[in-house]
C-alpha positions as CSV (number, residue, x, y, z in Angstrom):
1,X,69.8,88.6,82.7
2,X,72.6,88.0,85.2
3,X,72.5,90.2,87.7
4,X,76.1,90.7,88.4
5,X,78.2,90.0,85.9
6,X,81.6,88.1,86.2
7,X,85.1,89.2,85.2
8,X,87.5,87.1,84.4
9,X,90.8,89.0,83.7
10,X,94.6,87.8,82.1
11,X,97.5,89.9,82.4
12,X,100.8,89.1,80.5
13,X,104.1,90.9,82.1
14,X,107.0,90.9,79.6
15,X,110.3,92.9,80.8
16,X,108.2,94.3,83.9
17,X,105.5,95.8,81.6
18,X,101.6,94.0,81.9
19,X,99.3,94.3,79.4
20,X,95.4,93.4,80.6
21,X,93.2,91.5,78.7
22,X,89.2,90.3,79.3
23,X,85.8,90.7,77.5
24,X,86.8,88.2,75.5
25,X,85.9,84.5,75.6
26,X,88.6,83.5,78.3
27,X,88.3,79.8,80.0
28,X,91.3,79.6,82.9
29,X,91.3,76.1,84.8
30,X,94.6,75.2,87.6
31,X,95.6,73.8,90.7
32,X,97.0,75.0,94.3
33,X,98.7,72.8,96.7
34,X,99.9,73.6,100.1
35,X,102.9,71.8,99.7
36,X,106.2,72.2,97.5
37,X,104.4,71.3,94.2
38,X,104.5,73.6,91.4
39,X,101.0,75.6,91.0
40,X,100.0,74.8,87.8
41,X,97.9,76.7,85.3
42,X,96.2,76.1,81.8
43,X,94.1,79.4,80.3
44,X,92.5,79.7,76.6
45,X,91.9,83.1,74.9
46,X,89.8,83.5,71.6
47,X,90.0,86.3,68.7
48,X,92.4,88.0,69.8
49,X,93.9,90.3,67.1
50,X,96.6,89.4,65.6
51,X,99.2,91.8,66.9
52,X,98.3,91.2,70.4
53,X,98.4,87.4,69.6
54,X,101.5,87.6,67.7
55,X,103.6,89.4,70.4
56,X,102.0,87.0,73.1
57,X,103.8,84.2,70.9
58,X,107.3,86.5,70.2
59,X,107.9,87.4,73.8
60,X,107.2,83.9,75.4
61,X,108.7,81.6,72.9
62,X,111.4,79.0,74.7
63,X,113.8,80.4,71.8
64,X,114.4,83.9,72.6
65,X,117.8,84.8,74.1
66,X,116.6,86.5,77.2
67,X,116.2,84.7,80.9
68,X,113.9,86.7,82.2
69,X,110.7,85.2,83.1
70,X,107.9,85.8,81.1
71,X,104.8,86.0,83.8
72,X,100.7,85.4,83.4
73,X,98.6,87.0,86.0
74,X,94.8,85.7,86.0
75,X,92.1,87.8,88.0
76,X,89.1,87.1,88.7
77,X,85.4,88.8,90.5
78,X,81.9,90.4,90.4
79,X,81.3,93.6,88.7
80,X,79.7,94.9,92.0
81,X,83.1,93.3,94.0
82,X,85.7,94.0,91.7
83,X,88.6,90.9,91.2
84,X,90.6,89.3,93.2
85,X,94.4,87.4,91.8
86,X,93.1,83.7,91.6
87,X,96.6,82.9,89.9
88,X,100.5,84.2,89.0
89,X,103.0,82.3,87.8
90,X,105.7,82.1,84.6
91,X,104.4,81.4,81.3
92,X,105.9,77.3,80.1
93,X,103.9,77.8,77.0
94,X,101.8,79.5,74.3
95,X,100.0,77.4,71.4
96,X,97.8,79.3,68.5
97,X,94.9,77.2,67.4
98,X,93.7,76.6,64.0
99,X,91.2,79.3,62.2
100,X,88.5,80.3,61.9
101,X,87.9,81.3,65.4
102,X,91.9,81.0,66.4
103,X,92.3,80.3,70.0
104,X,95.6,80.9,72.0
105,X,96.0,78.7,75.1
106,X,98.4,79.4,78.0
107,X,100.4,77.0,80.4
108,X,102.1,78.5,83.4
109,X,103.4,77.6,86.8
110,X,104.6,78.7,89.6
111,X,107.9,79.8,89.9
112,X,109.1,77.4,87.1
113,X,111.9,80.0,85.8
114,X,113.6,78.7,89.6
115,X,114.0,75.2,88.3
116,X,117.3,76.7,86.0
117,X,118.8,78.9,88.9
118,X,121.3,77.1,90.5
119,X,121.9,78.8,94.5
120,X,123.6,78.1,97.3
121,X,122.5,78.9,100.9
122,X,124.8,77.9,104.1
123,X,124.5,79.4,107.8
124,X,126.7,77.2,110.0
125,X,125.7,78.6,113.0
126,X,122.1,78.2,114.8
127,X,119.9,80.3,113.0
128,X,116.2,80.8,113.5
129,X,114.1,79.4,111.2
130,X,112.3,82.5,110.1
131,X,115.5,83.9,109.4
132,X,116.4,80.8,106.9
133,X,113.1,81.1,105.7
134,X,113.2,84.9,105.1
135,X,116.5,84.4,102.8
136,X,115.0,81.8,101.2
137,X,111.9,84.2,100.5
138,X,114.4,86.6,99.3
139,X,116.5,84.3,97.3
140,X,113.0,83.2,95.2
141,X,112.0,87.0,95.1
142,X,108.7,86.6,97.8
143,X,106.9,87.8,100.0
144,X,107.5,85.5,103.3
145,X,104.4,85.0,105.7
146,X,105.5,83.4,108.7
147,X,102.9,81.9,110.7
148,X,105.1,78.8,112.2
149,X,106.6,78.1,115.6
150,X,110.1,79.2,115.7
151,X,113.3,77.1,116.6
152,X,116.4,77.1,116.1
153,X,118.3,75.2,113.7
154,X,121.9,74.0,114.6
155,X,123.1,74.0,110.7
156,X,121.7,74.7,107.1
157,X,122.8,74.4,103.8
158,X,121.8,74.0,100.4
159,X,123.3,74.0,96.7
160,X,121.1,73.1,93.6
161,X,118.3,74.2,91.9
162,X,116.4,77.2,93.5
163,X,113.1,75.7,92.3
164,X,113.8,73.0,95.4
165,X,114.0,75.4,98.1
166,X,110.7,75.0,99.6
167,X,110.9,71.3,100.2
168,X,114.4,71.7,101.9
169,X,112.8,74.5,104.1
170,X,109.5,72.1,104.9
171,X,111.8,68.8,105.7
172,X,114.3,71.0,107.6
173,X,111.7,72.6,109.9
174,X,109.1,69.9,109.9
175,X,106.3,72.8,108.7
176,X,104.1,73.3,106.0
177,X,106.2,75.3,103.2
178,X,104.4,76.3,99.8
179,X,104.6,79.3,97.6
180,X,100.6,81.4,96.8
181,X,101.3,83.6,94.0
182,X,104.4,86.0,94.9
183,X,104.4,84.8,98.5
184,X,106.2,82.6,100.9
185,X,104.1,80.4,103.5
186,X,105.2,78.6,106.3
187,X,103.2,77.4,109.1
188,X,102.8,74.6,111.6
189,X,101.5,71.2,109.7
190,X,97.9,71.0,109.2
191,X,97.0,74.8,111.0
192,X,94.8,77.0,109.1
193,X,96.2,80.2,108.1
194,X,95.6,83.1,110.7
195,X,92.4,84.9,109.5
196,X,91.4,82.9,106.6
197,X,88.1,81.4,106.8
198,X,85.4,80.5,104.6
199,X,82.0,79.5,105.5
200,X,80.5,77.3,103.1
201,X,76.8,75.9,103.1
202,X,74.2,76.4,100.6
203,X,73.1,80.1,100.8
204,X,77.0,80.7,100.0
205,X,77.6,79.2,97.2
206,X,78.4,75.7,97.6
207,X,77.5,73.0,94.8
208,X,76.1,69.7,95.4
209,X,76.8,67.6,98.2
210,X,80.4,67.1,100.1
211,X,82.6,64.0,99.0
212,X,84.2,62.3,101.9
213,X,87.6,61.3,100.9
214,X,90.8,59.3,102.7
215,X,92.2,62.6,103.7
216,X,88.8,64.7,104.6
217,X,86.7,66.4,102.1
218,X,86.2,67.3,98.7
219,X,83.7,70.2,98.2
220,X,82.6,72.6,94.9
221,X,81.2,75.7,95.0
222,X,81.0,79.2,93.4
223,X,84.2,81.3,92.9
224,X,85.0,83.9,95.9
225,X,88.3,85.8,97.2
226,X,87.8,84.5,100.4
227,X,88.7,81.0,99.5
228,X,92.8,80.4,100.3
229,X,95.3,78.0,99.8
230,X,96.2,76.9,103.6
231,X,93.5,78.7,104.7
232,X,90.3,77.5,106.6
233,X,87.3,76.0,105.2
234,X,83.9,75.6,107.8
235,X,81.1,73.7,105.7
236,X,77.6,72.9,107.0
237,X,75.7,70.6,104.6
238,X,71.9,69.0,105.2
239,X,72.7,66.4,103.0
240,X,75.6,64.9,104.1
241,X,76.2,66.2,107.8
242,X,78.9,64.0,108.6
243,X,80.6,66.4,106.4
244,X,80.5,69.4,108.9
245,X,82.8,70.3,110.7
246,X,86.3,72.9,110.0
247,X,88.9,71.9,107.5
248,X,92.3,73.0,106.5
249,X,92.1,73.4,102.7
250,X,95.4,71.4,101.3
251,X,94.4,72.2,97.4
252,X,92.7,74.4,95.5
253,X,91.5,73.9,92.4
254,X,89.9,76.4,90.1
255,X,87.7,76.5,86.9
256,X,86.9,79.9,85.3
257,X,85.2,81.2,82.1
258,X,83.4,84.3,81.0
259,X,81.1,82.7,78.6
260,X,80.4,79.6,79.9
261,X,79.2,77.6,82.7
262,X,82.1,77.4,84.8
263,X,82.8,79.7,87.6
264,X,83.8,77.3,90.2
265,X,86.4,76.2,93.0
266,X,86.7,73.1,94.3
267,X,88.5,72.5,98.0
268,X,90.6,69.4,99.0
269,X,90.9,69.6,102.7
270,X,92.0,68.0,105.9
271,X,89.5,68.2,109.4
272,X,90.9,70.0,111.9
């Protein structure tokens, strides 16, 4: 018997109202990058009834008149811990299966409802870059966590698609720029986040043995909230102890389920 039970939880927000949905047989699986890619996201829900199912399909279908993006929030945690948001983004998406046992599967990223908002931004004067970044923050309707060295910049101004907005900020201020969820990130290139770290090594939860790779490590392990994107990864393995040593994780990759195996993260990071 498992001891403490998972949770794996979906929420679907149409016109600023979220409906919850879990113990049902829910598999979620998506990536995290700390860079101006789009988070993606691919989630399966089975037997759902067939209103709930129905008005899934109705109020996300590409062919309704309204704008107004249609957002997935996934959760996930212990019973004893409670859940933690592992994902949020807008719903691209949603595909019935076949009977008997009919299946609806999600795809969503992050911010994609951007990608049709065309902006403009100009400040001609020197400006900070914390201000440019807080505007753009607004402009994308974030949450801005600034943890980079501020300058100045003598000019800046942009006109196109809003969904481009985080590359322009990360080119124009040489820092790392990426959106987590509903917030805004910037900080200095290859720095951990401020008060993120997790400590990984086989009492907490890691999973085989660390991969080397060109850009540092590659490293699975069970699902936890302490795990961020940008954040800080410390792993000490016996196996492979050229592997030790602190990282800065630059993708985050997750693979969740309530009745099957999978209950996983898996780190792509750069050594500090």
């Amino acid at each position: 018997m498992e001891l403490d039970p998972r949770i794996v939880r979906i929420g679907v927000e149409v016109n600023g109202a979220t409906k919850y949905y879990e113990d049902l047989a829910i598999s979620v699986s998506g990536n995290k990058f700390a860079n101006a890619n789009e988070n993606d996201c691919e989630l399966t829900i089975t037997n759902l009834s067939r209103e709930t199912r129905d008005y899934i399909l109705t109020e996300t279908s590409p062919f309704l008149k309204s704008k107004t993006p249609k957002k997935i929030i996934v959760e996930a945690g212990r019973v004893s811990t409670g859940t933690s948001i592992v994902f949020i983004g807008d719903i691209i998406s949603a595909t019935p299966s076949q009977p008997p046992d009919i299946a609806l599967t999600i795809k969503a990223t992050t911010k994609s409802s951007a990608k049709g908002e065309i902006s403009t931004v100009s400040m001609t004067e020197k400006t900070s870059l914390s201000k440019i970044a807080k505007t753009i923050a607004t402009e994308l309707g974030l949450t801005l966590v600034f943890q980079a060295d501020d300058k100045k910049i003598a000019s800046f101004s942009f006109t196109g698609s809003k969904s481009r907005y985080v590359e322009q900020l990360a080119k124009m201020g040489n820092v790392n720029a990426y959106i987590d969820d509903e917030k805004l990130i910037v900080k200095n290139a290859d720095v951990a986040l401020t008060g993120s770290m997790q400590i990984l090594d086989l009492d907490s939860g890691m999973i085989g043995i660390p991969e080397i790779t060109e850009h540092g490590i590659k490293v699975k392990y069970l699902f936890n909230a302490m795990s961020e994107i940008g954040g800080a990864l410390q792993v000490t393995s016996i196996m492979n102890p050229i592997a030790n040593g602190t990282y800065t994780i630059f993708k985050l990759s997750f693979d969740l389920a309530t009745r099957d195996v999978p209950f996983y993260l898996t780190a792509e990071a750069k050594r500090q």
